[in-house]
KOLKOL-273764 format. One record per atom (N, C-alpha, C): x, z, y; residue in one letter. Coordinates in steps of 0.1 Angstrom, whole numbers, plus 5000, padded with zeros to 4 digits. Atoms other than C-alpha are relative to their C-alpha. Example, Ala and Ser with C-alpha at 12.3 -4.5 7.8 and 13.67 -1.06 7.14 Angstrom:
500950004988A 512350784955A 500950005012A 499150004989S 513750714989S 499250085011S 
***
This chain:
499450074988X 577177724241X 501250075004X 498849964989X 580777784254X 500649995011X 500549964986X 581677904283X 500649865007X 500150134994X 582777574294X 498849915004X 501450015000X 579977414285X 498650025011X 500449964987X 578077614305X 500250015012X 499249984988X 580277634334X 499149825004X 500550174998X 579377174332X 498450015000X 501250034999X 575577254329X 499650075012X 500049954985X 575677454358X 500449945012X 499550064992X 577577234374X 499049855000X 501250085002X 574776944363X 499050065012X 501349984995X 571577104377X 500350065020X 499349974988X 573977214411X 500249825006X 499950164996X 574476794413X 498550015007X 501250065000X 570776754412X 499750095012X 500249944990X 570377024438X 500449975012X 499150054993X 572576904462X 499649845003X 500450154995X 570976514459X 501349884994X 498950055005X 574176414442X 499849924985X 500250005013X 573976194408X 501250014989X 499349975007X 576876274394X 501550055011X 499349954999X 580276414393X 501149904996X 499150105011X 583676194386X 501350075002X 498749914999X 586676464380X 501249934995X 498450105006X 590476334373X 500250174996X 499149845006X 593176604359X 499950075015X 500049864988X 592576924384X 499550134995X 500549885003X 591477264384X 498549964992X 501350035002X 587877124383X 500049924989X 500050055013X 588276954351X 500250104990X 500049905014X 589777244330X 498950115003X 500549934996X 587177424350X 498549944988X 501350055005X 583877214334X 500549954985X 500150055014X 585677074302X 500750044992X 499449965007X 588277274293X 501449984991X 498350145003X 591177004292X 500750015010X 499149974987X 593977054312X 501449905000X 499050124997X 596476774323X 500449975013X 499650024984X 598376674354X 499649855005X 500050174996X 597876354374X 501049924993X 499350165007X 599276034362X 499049875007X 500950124996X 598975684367X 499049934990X 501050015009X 596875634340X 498450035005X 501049944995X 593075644346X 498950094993X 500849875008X 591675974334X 498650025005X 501249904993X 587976114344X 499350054988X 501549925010X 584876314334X 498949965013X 501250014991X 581776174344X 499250104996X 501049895005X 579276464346X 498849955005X 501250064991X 575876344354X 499350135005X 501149894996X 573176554373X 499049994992X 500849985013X 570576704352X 499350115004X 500749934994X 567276844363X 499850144995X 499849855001X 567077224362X 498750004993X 500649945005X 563977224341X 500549944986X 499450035014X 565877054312X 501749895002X 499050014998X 568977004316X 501449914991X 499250105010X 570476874286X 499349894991X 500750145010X 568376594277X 500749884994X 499150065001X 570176304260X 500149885010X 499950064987X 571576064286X 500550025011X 499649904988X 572576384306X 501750094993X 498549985006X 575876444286X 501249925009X 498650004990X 579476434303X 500349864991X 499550105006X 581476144293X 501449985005X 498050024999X 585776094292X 499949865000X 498450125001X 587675774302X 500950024999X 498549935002X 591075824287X 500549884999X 498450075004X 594175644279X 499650034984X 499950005012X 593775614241X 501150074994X 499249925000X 596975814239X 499450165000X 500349884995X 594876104250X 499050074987X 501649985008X 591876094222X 500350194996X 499849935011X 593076384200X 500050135010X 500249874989X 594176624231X 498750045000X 501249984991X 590876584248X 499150044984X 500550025010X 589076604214X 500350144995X 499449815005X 591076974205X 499450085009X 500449934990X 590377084240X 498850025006X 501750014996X 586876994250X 498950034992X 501749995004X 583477064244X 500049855002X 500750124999X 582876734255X 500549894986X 499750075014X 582176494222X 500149825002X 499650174994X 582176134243X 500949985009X 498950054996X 585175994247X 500149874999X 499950105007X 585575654254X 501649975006X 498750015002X 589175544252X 500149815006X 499850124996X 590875244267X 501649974994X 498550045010X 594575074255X 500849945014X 499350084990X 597675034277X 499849804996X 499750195002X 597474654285X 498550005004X 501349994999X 593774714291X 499750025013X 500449964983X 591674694327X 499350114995X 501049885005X 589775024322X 498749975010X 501350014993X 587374914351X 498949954996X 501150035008X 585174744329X 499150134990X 500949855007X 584775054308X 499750105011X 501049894993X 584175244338X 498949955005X 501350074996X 581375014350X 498750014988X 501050005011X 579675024317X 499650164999X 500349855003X 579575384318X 499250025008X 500849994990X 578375374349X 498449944996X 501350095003X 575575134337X 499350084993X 500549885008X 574775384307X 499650135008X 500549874988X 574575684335X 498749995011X 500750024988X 572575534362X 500849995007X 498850004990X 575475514386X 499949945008X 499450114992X 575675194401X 500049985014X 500049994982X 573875264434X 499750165003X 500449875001X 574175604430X 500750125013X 499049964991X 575675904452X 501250084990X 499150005006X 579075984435X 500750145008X 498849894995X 581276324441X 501549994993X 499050025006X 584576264433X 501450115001X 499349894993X 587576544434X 500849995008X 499550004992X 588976634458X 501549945004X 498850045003X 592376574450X 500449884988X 499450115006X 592276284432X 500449855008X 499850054995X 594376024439X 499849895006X 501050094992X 593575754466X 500049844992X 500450095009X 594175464439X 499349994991X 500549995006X 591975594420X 498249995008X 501849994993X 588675644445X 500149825001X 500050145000X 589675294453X 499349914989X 500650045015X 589175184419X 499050004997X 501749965004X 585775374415X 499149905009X 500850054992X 584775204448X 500049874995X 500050185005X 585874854437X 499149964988X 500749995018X 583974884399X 498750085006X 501549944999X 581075084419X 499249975018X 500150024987X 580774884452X 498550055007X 501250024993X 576774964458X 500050174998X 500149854996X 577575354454X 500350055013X 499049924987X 578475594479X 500450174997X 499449935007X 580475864477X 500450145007X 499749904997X 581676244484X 500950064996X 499449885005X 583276534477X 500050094987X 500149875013X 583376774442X 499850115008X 500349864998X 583577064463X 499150025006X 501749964995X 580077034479X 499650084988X 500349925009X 579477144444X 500750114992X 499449925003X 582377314429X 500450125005X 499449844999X 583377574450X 498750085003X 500749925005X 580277694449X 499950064987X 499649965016X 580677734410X 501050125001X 498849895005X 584077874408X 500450105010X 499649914993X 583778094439X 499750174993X 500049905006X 582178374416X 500650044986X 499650035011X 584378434389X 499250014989X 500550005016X 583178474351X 500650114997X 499249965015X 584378754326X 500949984997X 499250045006X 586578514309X 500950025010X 499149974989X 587978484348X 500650085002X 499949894993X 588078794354X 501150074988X 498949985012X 590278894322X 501449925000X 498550135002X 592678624326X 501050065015X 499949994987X 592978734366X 500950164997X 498949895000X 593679104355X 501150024993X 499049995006X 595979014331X 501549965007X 499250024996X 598078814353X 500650115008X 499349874994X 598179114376X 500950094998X 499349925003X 599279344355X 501349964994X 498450035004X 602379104343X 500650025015X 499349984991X 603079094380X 500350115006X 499649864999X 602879484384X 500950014994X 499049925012X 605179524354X 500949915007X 498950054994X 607879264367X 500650075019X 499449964986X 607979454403X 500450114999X 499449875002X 608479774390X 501749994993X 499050045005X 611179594369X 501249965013X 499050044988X 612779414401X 500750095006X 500049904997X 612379734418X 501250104998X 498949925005X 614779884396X 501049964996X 498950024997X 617379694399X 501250015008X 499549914990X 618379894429X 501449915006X 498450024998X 622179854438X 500249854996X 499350095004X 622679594412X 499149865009X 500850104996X 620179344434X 500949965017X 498849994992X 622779364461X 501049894999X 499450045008X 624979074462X 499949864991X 500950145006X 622378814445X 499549925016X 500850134988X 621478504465X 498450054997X 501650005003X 617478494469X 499849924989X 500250165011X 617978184448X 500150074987X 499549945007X 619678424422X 498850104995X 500849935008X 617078674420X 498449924997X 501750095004X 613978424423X 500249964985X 499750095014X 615678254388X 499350114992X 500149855014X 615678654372X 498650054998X 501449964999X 611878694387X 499649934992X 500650105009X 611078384369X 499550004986X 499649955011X 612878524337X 499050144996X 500749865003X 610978864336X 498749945001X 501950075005X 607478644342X 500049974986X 499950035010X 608678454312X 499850074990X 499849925013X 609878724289X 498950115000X 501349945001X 606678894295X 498549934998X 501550085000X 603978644287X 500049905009X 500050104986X 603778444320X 500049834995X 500050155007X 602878084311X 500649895015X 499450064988X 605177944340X 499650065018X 500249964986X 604978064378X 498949965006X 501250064987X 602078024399X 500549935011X 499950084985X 603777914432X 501850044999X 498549974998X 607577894440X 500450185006X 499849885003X 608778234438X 500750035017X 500549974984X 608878404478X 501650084994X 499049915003X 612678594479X 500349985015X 499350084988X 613278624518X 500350125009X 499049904996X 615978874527X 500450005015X 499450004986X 617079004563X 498849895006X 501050084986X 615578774592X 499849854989X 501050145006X 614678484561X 498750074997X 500549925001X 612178774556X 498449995013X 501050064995X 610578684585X 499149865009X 500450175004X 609778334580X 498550024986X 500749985017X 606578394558X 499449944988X 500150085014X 606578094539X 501349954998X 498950025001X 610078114533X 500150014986X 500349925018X 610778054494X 501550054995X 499149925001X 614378134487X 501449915004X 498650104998X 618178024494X 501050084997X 499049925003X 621578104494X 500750115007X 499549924987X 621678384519X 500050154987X 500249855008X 622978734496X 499150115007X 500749894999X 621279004497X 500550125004X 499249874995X 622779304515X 499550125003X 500449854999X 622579674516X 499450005017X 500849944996X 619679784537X 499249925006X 500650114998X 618379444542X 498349934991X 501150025004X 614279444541X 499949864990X 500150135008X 613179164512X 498649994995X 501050035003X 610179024509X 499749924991X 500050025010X 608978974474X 498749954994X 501650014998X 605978764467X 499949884991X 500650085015X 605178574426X 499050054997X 500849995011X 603278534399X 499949904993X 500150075007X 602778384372X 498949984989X 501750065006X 599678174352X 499750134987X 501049985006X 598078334324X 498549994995X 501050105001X 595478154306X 499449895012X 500850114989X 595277914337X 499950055010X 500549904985X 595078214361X 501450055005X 498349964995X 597978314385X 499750155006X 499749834994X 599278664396X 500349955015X 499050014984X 600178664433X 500250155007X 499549905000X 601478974442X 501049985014X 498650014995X 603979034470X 500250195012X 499649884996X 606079394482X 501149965004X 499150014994X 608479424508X 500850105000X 499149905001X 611679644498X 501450005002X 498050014997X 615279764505X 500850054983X 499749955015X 617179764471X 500950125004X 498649925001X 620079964485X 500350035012X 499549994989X 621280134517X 499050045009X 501249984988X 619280214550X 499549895008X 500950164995X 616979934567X 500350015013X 500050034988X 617079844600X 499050145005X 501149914993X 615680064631X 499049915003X 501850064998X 611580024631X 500049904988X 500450055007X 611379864600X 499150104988X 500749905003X 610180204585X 497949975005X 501149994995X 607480184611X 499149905000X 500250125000X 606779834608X 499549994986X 500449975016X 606279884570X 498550095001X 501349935001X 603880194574X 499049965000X 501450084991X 601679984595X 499949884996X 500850085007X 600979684572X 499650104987X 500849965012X 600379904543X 498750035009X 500949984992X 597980074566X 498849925001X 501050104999X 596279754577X 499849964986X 500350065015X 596279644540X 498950084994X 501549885006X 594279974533X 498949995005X 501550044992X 591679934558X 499449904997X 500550125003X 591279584552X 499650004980X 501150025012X 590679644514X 498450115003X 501849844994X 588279984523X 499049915003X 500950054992X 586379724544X 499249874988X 500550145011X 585679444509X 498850144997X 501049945010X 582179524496X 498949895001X 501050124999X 579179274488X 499450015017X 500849984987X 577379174520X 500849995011X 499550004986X 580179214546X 500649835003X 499350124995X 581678884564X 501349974990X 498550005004X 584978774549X 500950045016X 499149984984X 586378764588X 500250175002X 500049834993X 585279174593X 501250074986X 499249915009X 587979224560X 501549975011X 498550104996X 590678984580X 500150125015X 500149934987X 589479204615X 500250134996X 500349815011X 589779544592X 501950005003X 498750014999X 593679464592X 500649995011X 499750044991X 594479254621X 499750195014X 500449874991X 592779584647X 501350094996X 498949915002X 595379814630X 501549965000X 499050064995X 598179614636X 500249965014X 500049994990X 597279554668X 499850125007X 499749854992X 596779894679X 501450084999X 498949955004X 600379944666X 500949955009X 499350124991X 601379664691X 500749914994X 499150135009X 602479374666X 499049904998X 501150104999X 599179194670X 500549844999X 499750104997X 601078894680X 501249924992X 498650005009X 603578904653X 499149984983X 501250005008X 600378904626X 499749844997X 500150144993X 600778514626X 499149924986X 500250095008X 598578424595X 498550044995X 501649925000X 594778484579X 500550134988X 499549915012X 594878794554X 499649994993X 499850015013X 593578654526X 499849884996X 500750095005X 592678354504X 499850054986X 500849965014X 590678324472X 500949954991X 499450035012X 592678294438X 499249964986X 500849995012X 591178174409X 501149874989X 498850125005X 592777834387X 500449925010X 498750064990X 594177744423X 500850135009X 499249874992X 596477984440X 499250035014X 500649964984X 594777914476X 499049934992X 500950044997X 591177834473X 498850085009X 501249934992X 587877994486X 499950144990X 500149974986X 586978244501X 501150035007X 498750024990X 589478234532X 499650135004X 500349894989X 589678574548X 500150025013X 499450054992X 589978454581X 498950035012X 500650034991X 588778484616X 499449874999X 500650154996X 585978234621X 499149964986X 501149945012X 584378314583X 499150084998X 501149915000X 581078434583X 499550054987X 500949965013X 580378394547X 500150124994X 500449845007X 579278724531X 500850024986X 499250015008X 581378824505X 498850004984X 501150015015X 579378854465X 501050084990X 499049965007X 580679014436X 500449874991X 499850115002X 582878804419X 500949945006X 499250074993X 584878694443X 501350085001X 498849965000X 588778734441X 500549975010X 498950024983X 591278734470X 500850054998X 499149925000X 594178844482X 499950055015X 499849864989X 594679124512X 501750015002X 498450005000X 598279064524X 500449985017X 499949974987X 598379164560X 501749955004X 498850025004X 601879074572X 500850045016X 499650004981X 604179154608X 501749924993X 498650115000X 607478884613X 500250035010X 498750014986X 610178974639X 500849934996X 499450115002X 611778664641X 501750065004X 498749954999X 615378714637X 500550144990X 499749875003X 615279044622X 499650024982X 500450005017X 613079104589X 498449995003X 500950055002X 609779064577X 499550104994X 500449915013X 607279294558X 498549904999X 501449995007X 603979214538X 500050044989X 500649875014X 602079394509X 498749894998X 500950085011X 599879194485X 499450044997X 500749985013X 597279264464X 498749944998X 501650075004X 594079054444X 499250145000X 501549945003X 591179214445X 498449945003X 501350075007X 587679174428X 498950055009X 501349914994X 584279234449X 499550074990X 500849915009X 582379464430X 498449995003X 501249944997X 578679584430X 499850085011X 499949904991X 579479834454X 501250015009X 498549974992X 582879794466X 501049914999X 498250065004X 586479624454X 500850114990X 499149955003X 588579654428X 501449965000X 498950105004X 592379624430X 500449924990X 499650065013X 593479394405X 501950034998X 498849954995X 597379524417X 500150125002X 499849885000X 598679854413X 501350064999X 498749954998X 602379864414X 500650085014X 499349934989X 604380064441X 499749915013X 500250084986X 603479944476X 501150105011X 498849934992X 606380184489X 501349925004X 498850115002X 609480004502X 501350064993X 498749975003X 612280214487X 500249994987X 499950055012X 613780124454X 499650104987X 500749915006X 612580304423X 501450054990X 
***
């Protein structure tokens, strides 16, 4: 059995647990998550029906996934999946007949249906119209339970991206002087290029370059404001690998002397960044990692300048679960990835945050980030 495979029978006998009789995924995380096929939305109508399938036998026949595709699709889905039923439909073709029949073959018809999250609203439609005596939910009642503890395979894919994003900041890093001069737009392009030319199978999230007072804006992604000598820059990519993204982000001056209190202002998120990882270990809250940070920023007096949660979960979505956030009680597990990225914004002026994933452990946290957390250029 491949780990897909397994990933969908676990995700089966979690249906039946839950009271749910199946699963109906479109192109998303949660598709290449259970089958191992990876595609974007379209108006075409894609799914995977996964049925629920009782935990003392699980793969009985009857209890097998099943593809609706676009007949265009066969051969992809067919290279990519575990899954060996596929039934295919023909532009010019209603597909709702073939999803009703499927339905009929599953048990469906008045069934309770989880659908993802993010699939599009002409498509739930669709399901409802072709499955009027169902009723219907959410995927992530069941999924993010799944994919909140990573796997192995996860966890390999997760450190690899890291370490492309360590090696590209030490690279950035040392561009010193010559980074002087560049639009944000300019160097976000060259960050892009050094993901690339290192493996990087396209960018995780629009690339963060936000110099001087765009610096503190902290979802600022980049423009045409140069970059000037001693002008704080907040620096915050990554890029996929096998499906998994780096997210990474260091606040530095390429060139020159920084503003007064930006030294101090610096010290004191690394600081909070340290405490708040010290504080990851199985068993604690997620909120007591977010309160591990936030306390030492506030005792610094910038409490109110702290304007965001300090972490979210990364896995094949950039933001998903667990939130590190005031107001999260859930206990952390090993397994679980995040990010720890404390941050202080003086509006007008500059910005600092410090990044890093990190894995719960058995006993503790490991960084999955290990490049320079210093701000001066290398």
């Amino acid at each position: 059995m491949n780990v897909f495979e397994d990933r969908t029978r676990r995700c089966q006998r979690r249906l039946a647990a839950v009271g749910a009789d199946a699963a109906v995924l479109f192109p998303s995380a949660n598709l290449f998550y259970a089958a191992g096929f990876r595609e974007e939305p379209m108006e075409r109508h894609l799914f995977l029906f996964v049925p629920s399938a009782d935990e003392d036998d699980p793969a009985t026949p009857g209890d097998d996934p099943v593809f609706l595709a676009p007949e265009m699709y066969d051969e992809q889905i067919r290279d990519a999946s575990w899954v060996p039923d596929v039934r295919l439909w023909a532009d010019g073709e209603d597909p709702a007949e073939l999803t009703a029949e499927i339905a009929d073959e599953l048990g469906l018809r008045g069934g309770r249906l989880l659908v993802d999250d993010t699939m599009w609203a002409r498509f739930t439609q669709d399901l409802r119209a072709a499955l009027p005596d169902a009723t219907f939910g959410l995927a992530s009642e069941v999924f993010d339970d799944l994919r909140i503890r990573k796997d192995e395979a996860e966890l390999d894919a997760l450190r690899r991206a890291a370490a492309l994003a360590d090696e590209v900041s030490v690279a950035v890093r040392e561009l010193g002087a010559e980074a002087v001069g560049m639009t944000e737009s300019a160097l976000a392009d060259e960050i892009g290029r050094m993901l690339a030319d290192r493996g990087g199978d396209g960018v995780a999230f629009e690339t963060v370059v936000g110099a001087g007072p765009n610096g503190a804006k902290p979802h600022h992604r980049h423009g045409d404001r140069e970059i000037r000598r001693g002008d704080p820059v907040v620096l915050d990519f990554g890029a996929y690998v096998d499906g998994y993204p780096g997210d990474q982000t260091r606040t530095v001056v390429f060139d020159g002397e920084p503003p007064a209190e930006y030294e101090t202002v610096h010290e004191t998120v690394r600081a909070a960044q340290r405490a708040a990882v010290e504080a990851v270990e199985p068993g604690v809250p997620a909120e007591a990692v977010d309160r591990a940070a936030r306390e030492v920023i506030e005792e610094a007096g910038y409490g109110d300048r702290f304007v965001h949660r300090t972490g979210h979960g990364v896995g094949l979505d950039v933001h998903e679960a667990p939130y590190v956030v005031d107001g999260n009680d859930a206990e952390l597990e090993p397994g679980m990835v995040f990010s720890v990225e404390p941050g202080i914004y003086l509006d007008g002026a500059f910005g600092v945050r410090i990044e890093d994933l990190v894995v719960v452990t058995e006993d503790g946290c490991e960084r999955l980030n290990d490049s320079p957390r210093t701000w001066e250029p290398l």
